[in-house]
TIVO-2410 file (N, C-alpha, C; in nm, 3 decimals):
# residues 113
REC num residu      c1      c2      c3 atome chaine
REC   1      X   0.961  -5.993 -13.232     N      A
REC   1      X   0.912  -6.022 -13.366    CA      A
REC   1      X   0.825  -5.905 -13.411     C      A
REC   2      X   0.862  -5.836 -13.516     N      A
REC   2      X   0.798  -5.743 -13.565    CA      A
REC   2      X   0.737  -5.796 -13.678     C      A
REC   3      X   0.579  -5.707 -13.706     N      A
REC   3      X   0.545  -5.710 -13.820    CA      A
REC   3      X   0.336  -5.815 -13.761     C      A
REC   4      X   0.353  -5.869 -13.652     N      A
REC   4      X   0.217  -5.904 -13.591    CA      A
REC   4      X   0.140  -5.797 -13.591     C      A
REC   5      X   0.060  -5.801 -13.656     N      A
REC   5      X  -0.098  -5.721 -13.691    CA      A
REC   5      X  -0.265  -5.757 -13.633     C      A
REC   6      X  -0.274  -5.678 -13.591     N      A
REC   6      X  -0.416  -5.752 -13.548    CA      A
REC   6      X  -0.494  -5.780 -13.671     C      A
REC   7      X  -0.554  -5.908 -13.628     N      A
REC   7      X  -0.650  -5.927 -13.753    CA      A
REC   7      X  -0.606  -6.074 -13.780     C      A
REC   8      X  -0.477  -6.073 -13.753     N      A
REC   8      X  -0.447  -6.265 -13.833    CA      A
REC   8      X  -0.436  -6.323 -13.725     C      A
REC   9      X  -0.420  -6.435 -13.794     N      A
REC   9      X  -0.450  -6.572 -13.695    CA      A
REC   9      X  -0.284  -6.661 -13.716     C      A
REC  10      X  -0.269  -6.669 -13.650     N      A
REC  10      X  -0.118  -6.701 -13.579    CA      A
REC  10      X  -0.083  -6.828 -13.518     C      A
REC  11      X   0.026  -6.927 -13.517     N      A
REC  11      X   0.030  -7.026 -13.399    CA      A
REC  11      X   0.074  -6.958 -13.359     C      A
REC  12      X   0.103  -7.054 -13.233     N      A
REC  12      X   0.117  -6.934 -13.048    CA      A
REC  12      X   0.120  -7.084 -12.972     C      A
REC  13      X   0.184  -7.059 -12.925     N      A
REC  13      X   0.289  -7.164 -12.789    CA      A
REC  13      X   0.191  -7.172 -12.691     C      A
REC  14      X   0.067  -7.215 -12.637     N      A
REC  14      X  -0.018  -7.168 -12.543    CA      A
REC  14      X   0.042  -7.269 -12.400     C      A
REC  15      X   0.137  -7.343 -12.370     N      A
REC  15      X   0.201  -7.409 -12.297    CA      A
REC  15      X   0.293  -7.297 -12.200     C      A
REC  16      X   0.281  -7.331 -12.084     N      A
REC  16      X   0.221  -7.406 -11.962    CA      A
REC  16      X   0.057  -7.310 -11.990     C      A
REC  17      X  -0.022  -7.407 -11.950     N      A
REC  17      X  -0.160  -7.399 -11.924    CA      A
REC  17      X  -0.208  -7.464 -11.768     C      A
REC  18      X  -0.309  -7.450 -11.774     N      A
REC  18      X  -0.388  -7.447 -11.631    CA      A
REC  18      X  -0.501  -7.503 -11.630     C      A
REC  19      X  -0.610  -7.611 -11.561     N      A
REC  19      X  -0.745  -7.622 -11.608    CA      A
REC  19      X  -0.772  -7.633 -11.701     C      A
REC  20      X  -0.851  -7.582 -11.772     N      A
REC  20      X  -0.962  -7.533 -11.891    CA      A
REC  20      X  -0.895  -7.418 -11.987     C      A
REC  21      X  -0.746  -7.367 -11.924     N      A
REC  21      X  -0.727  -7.293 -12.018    CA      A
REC  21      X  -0.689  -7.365 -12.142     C      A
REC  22      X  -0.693  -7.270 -12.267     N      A
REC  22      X  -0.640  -7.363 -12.425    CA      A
REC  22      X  -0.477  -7.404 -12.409     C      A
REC  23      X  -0.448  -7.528 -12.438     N      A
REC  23      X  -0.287  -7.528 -12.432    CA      A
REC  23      X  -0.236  -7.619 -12.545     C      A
REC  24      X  -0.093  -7.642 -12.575     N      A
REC  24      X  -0.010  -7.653 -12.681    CA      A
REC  24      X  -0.023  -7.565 -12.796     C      A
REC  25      X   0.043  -7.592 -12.919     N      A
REC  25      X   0.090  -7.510 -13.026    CA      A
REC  25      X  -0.071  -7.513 -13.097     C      A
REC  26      X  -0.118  -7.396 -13.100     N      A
REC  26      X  -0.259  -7.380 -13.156    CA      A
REC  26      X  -0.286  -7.275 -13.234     C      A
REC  27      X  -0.376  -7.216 -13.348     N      A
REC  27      X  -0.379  -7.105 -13.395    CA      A
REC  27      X  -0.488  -7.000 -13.260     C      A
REC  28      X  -0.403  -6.864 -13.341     N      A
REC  28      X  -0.455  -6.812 -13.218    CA      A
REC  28      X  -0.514  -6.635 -13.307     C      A
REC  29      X  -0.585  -6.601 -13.247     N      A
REC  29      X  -0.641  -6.492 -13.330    CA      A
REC  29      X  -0.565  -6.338 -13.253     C      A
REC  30      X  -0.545  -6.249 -13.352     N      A
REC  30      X  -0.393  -6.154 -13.279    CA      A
REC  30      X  -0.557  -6.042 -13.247     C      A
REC  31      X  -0.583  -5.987 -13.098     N      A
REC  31      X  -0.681  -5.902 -13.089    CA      A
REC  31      X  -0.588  -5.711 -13.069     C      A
REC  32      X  -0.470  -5.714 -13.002     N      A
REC  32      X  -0.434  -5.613 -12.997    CA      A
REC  32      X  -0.358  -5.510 -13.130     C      A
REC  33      X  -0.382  -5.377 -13.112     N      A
REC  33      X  -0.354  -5.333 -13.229    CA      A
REC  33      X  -0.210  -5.334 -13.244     C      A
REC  34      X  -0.154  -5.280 -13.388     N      A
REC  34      X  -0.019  -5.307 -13.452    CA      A
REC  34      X   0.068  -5.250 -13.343     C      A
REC  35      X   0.033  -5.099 -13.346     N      A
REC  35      X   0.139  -5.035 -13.229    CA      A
REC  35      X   0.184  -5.112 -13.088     C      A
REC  36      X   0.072  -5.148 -13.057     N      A
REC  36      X   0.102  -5.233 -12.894    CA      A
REC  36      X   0.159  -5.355 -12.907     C      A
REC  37      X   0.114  -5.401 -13.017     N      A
REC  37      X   0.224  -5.581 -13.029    CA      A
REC  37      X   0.392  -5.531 -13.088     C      A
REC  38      X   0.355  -5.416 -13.166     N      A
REC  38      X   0.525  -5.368 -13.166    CA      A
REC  38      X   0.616  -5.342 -13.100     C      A
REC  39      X   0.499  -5.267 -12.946     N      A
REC  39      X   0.666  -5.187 -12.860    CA      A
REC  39      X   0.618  -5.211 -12.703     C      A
REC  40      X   0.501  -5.293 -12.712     N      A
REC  40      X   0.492  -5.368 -12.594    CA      A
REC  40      X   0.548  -5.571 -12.570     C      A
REC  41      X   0.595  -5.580 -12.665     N      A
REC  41      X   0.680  -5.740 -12.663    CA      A
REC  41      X   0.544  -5.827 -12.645     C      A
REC  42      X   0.431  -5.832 -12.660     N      A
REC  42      X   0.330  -5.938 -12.605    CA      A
REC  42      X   0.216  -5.866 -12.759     C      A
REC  43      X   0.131  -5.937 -12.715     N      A
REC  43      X   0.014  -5.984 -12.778    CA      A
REC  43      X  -0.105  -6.020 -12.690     C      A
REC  44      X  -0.229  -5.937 -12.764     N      A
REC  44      X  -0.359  -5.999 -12.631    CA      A
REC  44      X  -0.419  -6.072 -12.782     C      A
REC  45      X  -0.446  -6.209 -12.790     N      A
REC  45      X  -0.499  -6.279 -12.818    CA      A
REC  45      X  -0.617  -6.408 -12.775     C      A
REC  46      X  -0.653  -6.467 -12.878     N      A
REC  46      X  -0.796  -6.556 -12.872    CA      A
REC  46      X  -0.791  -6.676 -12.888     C      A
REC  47      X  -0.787  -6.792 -12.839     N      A
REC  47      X  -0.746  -6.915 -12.909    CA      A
REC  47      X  -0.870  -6.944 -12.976     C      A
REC  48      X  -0.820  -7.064 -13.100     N      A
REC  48      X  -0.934  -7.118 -13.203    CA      A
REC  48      X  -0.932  -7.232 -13.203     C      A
REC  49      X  -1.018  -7.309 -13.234     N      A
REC  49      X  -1.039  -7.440 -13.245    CA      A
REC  49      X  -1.116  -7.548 -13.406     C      A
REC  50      X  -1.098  -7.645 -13.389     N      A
REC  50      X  -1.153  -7.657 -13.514    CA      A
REC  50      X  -1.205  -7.721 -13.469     C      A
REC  51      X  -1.249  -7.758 -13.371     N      A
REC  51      X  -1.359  -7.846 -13.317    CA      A
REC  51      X  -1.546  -7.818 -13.302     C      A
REC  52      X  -1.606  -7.852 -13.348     N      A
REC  52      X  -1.773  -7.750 -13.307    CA      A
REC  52      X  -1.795  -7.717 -13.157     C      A
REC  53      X  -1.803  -7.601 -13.146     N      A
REC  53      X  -1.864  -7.523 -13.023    CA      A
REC  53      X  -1.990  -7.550 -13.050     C      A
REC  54      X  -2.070  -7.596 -12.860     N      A
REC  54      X  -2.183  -7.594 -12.829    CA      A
REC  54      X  -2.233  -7.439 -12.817     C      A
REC  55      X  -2.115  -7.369 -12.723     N      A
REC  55      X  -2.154  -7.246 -12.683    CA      A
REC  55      X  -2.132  -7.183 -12.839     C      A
REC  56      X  -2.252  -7.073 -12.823     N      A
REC  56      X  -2.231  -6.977 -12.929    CA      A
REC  56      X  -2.196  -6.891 -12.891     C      A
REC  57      X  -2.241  -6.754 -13.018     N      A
REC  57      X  -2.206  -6.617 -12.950    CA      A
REC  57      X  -2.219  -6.582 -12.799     C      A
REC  58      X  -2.174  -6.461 -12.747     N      A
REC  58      X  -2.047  -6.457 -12.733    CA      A
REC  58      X  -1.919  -6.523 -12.683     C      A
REC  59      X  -1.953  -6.651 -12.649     N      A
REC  59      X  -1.811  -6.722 -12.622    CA      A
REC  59      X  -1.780  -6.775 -12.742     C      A
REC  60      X  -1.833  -6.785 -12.826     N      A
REC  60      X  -1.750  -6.832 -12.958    CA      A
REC  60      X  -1.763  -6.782 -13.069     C      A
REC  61      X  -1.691  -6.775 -13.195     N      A
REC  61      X  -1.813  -6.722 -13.350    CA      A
REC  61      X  -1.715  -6.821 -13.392     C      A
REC  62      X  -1.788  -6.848 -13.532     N      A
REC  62      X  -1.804  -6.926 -13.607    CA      A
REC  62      X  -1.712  -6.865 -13.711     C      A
REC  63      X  -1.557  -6.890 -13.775     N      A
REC  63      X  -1.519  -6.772 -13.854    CA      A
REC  63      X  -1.583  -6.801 -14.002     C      A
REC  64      X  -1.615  -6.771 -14.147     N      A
REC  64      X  -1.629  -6.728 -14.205    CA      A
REC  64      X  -1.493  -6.735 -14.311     C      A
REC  65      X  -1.404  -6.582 -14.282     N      A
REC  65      X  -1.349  -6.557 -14.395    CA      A
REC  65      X  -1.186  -6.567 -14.399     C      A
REC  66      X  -1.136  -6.699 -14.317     N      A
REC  66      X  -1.000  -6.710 -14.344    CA      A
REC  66      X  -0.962  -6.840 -14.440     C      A
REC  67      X  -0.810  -6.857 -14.451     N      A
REC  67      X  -0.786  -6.951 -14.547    CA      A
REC  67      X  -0.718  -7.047 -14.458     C      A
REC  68      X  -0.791  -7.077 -14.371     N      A
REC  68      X  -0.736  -7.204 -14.231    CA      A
REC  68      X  -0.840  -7.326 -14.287     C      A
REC  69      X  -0.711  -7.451 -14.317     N      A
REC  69      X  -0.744  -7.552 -14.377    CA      A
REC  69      X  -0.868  -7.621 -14.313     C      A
REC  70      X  -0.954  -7.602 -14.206     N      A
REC  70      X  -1.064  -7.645 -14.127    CA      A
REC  70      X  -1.146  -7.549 -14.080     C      A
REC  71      X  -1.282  -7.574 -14.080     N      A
REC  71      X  -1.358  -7.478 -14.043    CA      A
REC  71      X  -1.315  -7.436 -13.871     C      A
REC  72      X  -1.288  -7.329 -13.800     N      A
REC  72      X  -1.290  -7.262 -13.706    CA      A
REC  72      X  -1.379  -7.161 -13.647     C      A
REC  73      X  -1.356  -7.178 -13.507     N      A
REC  73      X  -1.475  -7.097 -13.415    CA      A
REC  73      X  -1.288  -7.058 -13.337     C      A
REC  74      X  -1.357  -6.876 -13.315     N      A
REC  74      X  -1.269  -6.812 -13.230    CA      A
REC  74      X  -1.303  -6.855 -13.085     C      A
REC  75      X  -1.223  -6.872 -13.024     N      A
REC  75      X  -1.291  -6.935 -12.870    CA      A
REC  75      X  -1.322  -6.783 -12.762     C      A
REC  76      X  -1.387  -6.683 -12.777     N      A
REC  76      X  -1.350  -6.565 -12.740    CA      A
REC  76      X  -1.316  -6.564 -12.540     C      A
REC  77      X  -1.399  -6.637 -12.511     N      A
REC  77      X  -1.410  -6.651 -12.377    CA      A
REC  77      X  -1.203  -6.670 -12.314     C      A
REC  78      X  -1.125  -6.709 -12.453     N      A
REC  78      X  -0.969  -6.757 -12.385    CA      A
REC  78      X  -0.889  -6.705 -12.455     C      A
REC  79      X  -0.886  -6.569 -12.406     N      A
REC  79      X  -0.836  -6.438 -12.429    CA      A
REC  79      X  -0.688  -6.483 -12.326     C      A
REC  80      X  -0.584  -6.435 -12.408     N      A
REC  80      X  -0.468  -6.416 -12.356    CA      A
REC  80      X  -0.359  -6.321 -12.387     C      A
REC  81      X  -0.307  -6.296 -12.284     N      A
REC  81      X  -0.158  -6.176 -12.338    CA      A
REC  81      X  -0.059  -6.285 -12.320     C      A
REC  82      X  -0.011  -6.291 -12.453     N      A
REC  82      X   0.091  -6.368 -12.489    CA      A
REC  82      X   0.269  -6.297 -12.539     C      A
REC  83      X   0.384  -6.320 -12.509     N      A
REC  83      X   0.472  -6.272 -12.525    CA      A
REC  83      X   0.506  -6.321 -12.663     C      A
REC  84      X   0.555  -6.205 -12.736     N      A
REC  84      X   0.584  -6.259 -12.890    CA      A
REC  84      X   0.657  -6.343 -12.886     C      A
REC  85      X   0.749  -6.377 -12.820     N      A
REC  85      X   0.809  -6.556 -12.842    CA      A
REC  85      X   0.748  -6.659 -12.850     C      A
REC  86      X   0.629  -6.649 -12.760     N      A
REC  86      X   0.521  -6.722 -12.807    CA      A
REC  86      X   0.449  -6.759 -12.958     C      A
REC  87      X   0.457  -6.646 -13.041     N      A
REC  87      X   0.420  -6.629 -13.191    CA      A
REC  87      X   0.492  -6.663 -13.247     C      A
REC  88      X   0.411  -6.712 -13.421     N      A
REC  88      X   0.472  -6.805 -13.462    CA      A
REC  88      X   0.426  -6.783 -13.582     C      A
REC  89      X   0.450  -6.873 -13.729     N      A
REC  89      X   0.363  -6.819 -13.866    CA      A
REC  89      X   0.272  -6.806 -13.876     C      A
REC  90      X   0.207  -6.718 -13.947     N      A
REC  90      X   0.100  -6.624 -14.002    CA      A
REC  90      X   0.044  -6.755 -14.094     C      A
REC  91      X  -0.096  -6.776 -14.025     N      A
REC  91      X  -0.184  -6.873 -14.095    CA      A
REC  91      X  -0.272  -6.864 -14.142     C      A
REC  92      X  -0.300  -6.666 -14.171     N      A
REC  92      X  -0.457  -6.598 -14.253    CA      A
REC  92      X  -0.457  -6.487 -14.124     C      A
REC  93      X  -0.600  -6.440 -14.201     N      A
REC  93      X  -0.678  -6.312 -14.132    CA      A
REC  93      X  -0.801  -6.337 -14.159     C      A
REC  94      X  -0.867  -6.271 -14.055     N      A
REC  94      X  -1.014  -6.255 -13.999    CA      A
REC  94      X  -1.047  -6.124 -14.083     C      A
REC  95      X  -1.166  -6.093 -14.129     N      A
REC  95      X  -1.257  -6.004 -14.248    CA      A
REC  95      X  -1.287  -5.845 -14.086     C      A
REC  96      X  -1.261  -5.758 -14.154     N      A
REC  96      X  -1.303  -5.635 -14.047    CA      A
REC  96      X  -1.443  -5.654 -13.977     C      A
REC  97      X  -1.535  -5.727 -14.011     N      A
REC  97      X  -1.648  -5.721 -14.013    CA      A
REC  97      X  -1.631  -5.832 -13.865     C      A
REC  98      X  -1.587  -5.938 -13.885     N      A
REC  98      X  -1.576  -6.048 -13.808    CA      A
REC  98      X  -1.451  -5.990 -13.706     C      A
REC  99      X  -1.387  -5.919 -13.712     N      A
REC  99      X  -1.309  -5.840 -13.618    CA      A
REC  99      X  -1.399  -5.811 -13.499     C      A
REC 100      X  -1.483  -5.689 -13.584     N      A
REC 100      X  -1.563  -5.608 -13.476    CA      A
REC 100      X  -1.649  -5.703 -13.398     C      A
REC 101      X  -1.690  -5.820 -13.487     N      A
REC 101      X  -1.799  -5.948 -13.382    CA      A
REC 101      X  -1.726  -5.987 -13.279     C      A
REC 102      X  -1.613  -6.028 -13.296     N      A
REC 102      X  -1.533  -6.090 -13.195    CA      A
REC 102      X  -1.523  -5.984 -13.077     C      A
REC 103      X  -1.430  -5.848 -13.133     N      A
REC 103      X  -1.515  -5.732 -13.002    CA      A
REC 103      X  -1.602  -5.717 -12.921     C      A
REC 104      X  -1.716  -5.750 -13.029     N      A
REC 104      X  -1.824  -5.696 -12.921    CA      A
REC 104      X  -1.859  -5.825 -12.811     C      A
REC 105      X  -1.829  -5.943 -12.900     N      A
REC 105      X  -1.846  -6.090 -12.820    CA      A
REC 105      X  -1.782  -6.063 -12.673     C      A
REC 106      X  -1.676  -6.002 -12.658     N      A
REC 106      X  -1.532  -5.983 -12.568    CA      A
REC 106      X  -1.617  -5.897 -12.518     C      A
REC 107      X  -1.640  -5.780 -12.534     N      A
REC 107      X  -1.716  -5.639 -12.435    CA      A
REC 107      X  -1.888  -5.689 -12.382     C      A
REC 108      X  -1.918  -5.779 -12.428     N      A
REC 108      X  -2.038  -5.847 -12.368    CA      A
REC 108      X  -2.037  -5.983 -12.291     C      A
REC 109      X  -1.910  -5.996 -12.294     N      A
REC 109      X  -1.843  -6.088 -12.141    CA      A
REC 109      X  -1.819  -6.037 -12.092     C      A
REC 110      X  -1.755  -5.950 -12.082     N      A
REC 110      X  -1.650  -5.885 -11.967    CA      A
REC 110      X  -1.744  -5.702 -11.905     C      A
REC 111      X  -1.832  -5.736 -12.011     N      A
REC 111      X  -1.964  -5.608 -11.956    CA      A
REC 111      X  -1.936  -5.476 -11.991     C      A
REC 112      X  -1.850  -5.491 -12.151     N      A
REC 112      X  -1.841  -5.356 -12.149    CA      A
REC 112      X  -2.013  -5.264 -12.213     C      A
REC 113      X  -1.967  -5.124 -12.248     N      A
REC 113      X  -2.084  -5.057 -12.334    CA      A
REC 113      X  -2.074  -5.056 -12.468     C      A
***
């Protein structure tokens, strides 16, 4: 499937799951850039929820500026590389600004600089 952009928010097949990971047909936030979801067949993505998060930043943000019929929190902590068969219609986009939050949320779990 061509044409996945980072920045929107996507369903995504999150089935078979495990534990605590996110699972069934859920929106999912696209984190890798255009080139790599083009000619690498996958996707590193975020699942979302419309449910209220206890945890805040950085395991979750609060989104802001999409047109998803319920308020949503990116779940950042359930990061996945997903194969574009997995993807599914385009259900909005996340604001550049709220991009880079979700980043840094991700590089201050995982310990980046």
């Amino acid at each position: 499937m061509a044409g996945i952009l980072r920045g929107e928010i996507r369903w995504a097949e999150l089935n078979p799951a495990r534990g605590n990971e996110q699972s069934g047909l859920r929106p999912v936030l696209v984190l890798s850039h255009d080139v790599f979801n083009e000619r690498s067949g996958t996707v590193i993505a975020t699942a979302l929820t419309s449910q209220p998060q206890k945890a805040g930043f950085p395991l979750t943000l609060q989104l802001e500026s999409t047109d998803l019929p319920k308020q949503s929190w990116v779940k950042i902590s359930q990061i996945r590389t997903l194969s574009v068969e997995r993807i599914g219609k385009k259900l909005g986009s996340v604001s550049a600004k709220e991009m880079d939050l979700v980043i840094d949320g991700l590089n201050e779990i995982i310990g980046g600089s």
